[in-house]
N, C-alpha and C positions, 0 to 999 in steps of 0.2 A: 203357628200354622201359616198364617200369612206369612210371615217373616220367611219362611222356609221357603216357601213358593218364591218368594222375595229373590231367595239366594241361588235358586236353583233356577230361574229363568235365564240370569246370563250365563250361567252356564254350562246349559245346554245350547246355546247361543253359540259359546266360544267352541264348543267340541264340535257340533255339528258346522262351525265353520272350518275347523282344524280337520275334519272327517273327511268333507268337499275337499280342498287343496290339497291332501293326501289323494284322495281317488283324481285328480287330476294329473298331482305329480308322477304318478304310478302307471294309470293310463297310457299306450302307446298312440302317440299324434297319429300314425298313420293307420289305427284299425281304432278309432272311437265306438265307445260302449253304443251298444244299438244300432249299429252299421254290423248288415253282414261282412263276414271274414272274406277279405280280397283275396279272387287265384294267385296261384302262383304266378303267373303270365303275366297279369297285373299287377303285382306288386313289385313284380322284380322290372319292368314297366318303366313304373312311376320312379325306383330307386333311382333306375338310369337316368329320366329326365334331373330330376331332384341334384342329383351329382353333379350332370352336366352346367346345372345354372350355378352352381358357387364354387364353379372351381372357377381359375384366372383363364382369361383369354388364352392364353400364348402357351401353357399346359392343353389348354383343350384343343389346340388348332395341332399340337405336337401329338395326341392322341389319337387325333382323329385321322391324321398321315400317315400315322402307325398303324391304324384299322385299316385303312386301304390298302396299305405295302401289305402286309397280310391276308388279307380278299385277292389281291392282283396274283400274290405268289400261290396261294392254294388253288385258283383258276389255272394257273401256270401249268401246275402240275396235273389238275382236272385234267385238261386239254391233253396232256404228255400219257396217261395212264387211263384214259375216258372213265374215271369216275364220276358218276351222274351225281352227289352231292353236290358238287362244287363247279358242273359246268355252267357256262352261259345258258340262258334263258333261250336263243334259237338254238341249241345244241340239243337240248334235255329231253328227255320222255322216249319212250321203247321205240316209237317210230320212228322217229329222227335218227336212234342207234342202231332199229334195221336199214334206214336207207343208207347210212355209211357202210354197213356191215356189205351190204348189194351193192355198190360201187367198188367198194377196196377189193373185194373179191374176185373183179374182171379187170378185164383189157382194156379201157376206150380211149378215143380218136382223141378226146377233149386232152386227156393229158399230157400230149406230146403237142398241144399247140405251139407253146412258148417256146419250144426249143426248134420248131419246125419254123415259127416268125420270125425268129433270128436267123435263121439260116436262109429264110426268102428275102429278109431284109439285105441281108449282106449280098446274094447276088443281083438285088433291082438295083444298086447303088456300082455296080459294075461297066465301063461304059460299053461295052458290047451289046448292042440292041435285041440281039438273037437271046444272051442270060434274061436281059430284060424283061423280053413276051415269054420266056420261061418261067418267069417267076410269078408275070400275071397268073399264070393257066395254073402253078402252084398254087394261088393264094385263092383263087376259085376252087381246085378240086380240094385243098383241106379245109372251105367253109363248108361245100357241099357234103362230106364225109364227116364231118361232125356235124351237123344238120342231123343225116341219117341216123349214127350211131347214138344220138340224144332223142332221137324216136324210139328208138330199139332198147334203149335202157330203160327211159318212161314209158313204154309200155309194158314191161316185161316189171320193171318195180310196181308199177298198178296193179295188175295182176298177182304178184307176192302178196302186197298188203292188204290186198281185198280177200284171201283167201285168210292169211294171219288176224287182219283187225279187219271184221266185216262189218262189228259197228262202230267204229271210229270214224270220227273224220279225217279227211287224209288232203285237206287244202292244206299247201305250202310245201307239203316234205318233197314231191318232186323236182319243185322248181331249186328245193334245196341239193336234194342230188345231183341234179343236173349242173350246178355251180360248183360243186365236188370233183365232179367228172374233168374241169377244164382245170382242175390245180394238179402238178405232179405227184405225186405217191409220196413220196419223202417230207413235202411240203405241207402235207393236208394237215387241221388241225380241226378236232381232235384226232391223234395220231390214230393209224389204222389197225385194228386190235383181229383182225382176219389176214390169213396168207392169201395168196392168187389162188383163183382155183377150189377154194374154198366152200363147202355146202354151206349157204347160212340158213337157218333156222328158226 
């Protein structure tokens, strides 16, 4: 009787040790028994980190230029086709794509700046004094007319959005329009997804 006890204490010793290093071998390190089961979000997370530390420097630096040229070209084409997945952060959210949609739609003063400074610059550099005071009185009446016409849009945009999104906030998107208004039509990015003339809505 004793003797049995004898024989039978190591082992259950050895099985219940062999039992242990079985349920550990078997166990997954990254979800241990009595830990709730990590989201998906988290777990795939942590994989990323986990990866990122044992791979080699010089893979991971070539990785990680390969994630940007990737980010850079799918913003690329955001910008090119105004798909809101993939635009820039000032670009994004329905307001921001009605105030482009309410610029691209009209005429303004703002957009023919650059092609109007070049042409005031070319004749102040003239030496006739008469083009000269010409081109003063040019470069006054196209500040003072864009002045005007960035009233007339900011106001007339305030008025859309306060009727569209009455409870939104609406800081920032004017002054963005308004920076719209003085790039040319062709130039503008994200490209302009309305004709001239256009109801927007």
């Amino acid at each position: 009787m004793f003797r049995r006890r004898s024989h039978a204490e190591p082992e259950t010793a050895e099985q219940s040790l062999e039992r242990l290093q079985d349920s550990q071998a078997v166990r997954d390190p990254q979800a241990p028994k009595g830990r709730p089961t990590p989201k998906r979000s988290e777990a795939q997370a942590n994989r990323k980190t986990k990866v990122s530390i044992t791979k080699d420097p010089k893979q991971a630096r070539k990785q990680a230029r390969m994630r940007m040229r990737e980010e850079r070209e799918a913003q690329r084409q955001a910008l090119l086709t105004g798909d809101e997945r993939a635009l820039p952060a000032r670009d994004r959210g329905p307001l921001r794509r009605f105030a482009r949609d309410y610029v691209d739609a009209r005429y303004t003063v703002g957009e023919f700046f650059l092609p109007s400074a070049v042409i005031i610059l070319i004749l102040s550099i003239l030496p006739s004094l008469a083009v000269k005071n010409f081109s003063l009185f040019l470069w006054i009446a196209v500040i003072l007319l864009i002045i005007l016409d960035s009233i007339r849009v900011n106001l007339g945009l305030k008025k859309a959005l306060r009727a569209k999104f009455p409870k939104e906030n609406l800081k920032g998107v004017t002054p963005y329009a308004l920076m719209r208004c003085l790039q040319l039509r062709r130039l503008r990015l994200p490209k302009p997804q309305v004709k001239r003339g256009e109801k927007v809505t």
